[in-house]
C-alpha positions as a printed Julia matrix, in Angstrom:
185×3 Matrix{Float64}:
  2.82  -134.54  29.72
  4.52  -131.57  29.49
  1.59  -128.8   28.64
  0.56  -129.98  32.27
  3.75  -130.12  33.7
  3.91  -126.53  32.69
  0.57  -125.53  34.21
  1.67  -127.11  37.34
  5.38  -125.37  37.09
  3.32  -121.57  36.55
  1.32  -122.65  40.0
  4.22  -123.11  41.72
  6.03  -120.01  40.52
  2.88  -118.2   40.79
  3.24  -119.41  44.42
  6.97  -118.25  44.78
  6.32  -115.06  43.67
  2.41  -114.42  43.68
  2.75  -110.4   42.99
  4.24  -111.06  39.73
  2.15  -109.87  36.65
  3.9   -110.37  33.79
  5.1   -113.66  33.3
  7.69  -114.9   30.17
  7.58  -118.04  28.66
 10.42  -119.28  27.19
 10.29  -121.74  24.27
 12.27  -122.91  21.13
  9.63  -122.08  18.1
 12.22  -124.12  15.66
  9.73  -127.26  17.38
  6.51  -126.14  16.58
  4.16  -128.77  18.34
  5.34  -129.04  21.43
  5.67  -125.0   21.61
  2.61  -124.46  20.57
  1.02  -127.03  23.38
  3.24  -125.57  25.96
  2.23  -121.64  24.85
 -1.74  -122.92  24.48
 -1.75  -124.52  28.0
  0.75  -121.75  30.14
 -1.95  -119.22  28.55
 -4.86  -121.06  29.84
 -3.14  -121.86  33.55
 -2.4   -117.85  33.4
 -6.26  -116.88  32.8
 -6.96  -119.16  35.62
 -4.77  -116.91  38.19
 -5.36  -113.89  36.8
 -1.89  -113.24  34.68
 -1.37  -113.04  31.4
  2.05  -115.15  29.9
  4.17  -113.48  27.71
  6.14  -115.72  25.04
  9.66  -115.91  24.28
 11.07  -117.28  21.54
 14.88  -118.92  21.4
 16.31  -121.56  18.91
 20.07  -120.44  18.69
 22.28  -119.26  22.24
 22.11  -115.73  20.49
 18.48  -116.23  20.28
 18.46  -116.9   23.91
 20.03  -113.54  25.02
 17.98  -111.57  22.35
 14.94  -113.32  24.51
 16.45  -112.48  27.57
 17.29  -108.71  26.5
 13.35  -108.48  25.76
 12.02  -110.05  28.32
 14.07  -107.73  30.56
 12.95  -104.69  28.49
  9.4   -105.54  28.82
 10.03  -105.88  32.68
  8.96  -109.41  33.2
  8.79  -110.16  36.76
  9.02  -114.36  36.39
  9.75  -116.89  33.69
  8.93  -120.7   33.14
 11.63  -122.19  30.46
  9.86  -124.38  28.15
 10.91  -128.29  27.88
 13.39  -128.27  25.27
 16.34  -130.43  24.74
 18.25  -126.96  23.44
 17.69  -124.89  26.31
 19.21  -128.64  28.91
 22.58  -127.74  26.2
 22.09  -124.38  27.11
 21.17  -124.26  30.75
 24.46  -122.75  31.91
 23.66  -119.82  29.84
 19.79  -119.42  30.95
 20.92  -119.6   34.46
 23.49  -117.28  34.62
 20.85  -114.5   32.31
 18.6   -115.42  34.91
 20.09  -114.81  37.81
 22.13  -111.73  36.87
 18.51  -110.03  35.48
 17.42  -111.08  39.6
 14.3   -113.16  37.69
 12.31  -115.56  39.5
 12.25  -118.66  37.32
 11.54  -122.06  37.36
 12.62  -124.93  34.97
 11.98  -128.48  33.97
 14.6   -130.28  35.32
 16.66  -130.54  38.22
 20.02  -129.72  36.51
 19.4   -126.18  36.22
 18.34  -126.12  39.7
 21.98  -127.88  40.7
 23.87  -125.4   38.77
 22.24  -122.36  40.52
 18.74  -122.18  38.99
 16.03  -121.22  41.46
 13.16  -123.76  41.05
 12.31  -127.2   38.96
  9.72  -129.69  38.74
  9.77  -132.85  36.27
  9.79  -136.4   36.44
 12.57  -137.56  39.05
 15.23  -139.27  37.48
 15.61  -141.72  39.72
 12.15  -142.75  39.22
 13.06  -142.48  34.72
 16.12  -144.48  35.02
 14.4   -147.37  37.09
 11.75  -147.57  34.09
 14.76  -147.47  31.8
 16.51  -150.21  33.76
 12.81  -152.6   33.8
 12.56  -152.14  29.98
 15.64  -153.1   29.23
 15.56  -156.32  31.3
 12.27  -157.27  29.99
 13.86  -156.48  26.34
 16.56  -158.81  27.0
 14.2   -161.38  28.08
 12.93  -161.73  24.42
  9.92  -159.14  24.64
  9.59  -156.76  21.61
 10.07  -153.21  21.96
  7.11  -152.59  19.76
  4.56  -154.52  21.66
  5.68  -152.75  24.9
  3.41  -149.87  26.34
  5.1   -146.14  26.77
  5.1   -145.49  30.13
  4.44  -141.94  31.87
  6.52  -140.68  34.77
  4.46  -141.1   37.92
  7.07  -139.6   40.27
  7.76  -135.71  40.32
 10.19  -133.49  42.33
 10.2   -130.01  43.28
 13.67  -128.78  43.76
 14.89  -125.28  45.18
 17.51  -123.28  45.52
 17.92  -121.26  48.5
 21.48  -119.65  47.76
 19.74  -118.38  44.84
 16.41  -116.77  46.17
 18.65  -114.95  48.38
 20.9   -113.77  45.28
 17.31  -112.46  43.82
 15.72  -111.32  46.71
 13.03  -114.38  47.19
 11.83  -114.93  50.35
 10.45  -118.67  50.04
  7.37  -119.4   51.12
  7.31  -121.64  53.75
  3.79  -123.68  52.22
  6.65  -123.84  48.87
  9.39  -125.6   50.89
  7.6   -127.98  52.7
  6.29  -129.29  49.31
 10.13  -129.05  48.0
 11.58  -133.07  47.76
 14.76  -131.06  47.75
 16.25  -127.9   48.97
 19.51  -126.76  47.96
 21.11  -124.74  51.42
């Protein structure tokens, strides 16, 4: 799900800041397949609105401010952050070059958005532990694991921060925030 979970994450920054042109994508190339799903789709959601996505690449922290030094060179006025498990070990460190380069940006889960990140959207966690918690009864009930379906997330959350569109000079739109399940005052 997440090539479409980034479509939907470029509409809603798209919304946020709809003048914005050239839009990074950040993404960890050291795993291929899902960075090239999440670079295919982002490009395809951008064509539809009339932007073009610019692509980032990051595997190591130094990587990440090498991406963020070039992003800022080529003046990028918003940036999605890929899912990638090394940018949740790193999210401290993509907030902070975030905020300080005043970039609009919006991410894929609600920690980054806790810590001072502007925007998320993902699966709610309360609704991923709950499957976690009915899997693991019906696994200690005697089911198998391996005849058990995956399950998709079917509950999503915007989140924003309104400390930090101030910090970058985001007026929210009010159609934005009335969609928000959360907003950080």
């Amino acid at each position: 799900m997440a090539a479409e979970l980034g479509t939907k994450r470029l509409g809603l920054l798209h919304e946020l800041v709809p003048r914005a042109e050239r839009i990074a994508h950040l993404v960890n190339p050291a795993n291929p397949v899902p960075a090239e799903m999440l670079i295919k789709d982002a490009e395809a959601a951008a064509s539809v609105i009339g932007r073009h996505v610019e692509v980032f690449n990051a595997a190591t922290s130094r990587e990440i401010e090498t991406a963020f030094a070039a992003l800022v060179q080529n003046r990028a006025d918003a940036l999605v952050v890929g899912a990638e498990p090394l940018f949740i070990d790193r999210r401290v460190q993509i907030v902070i070059l975030a905020t300080r380069h005043l970039l609009p940006t919006v991410y894929f889960l609600r920690e980054f958005v806790e810590i001072g990140g502007l925007m998320s959207y993902g699966a709610s966690d309360l609704s991923r532990y709950r499957e976690v918690g009915v899997y693991t009864g019906r696994v200690l009930k005697g089911e198998k694991p391996a005849d058990m379906p995956v399950v998709q997330p079917t509950k999503f959350e915007l989140l924003i921060n309104l400390p930090t569109a101030r910090a970058i000079g985001i007026v929210v739109p009010q159609s934005l925030l009335a969609q928000a399940d959360e907003v950080i005052e």
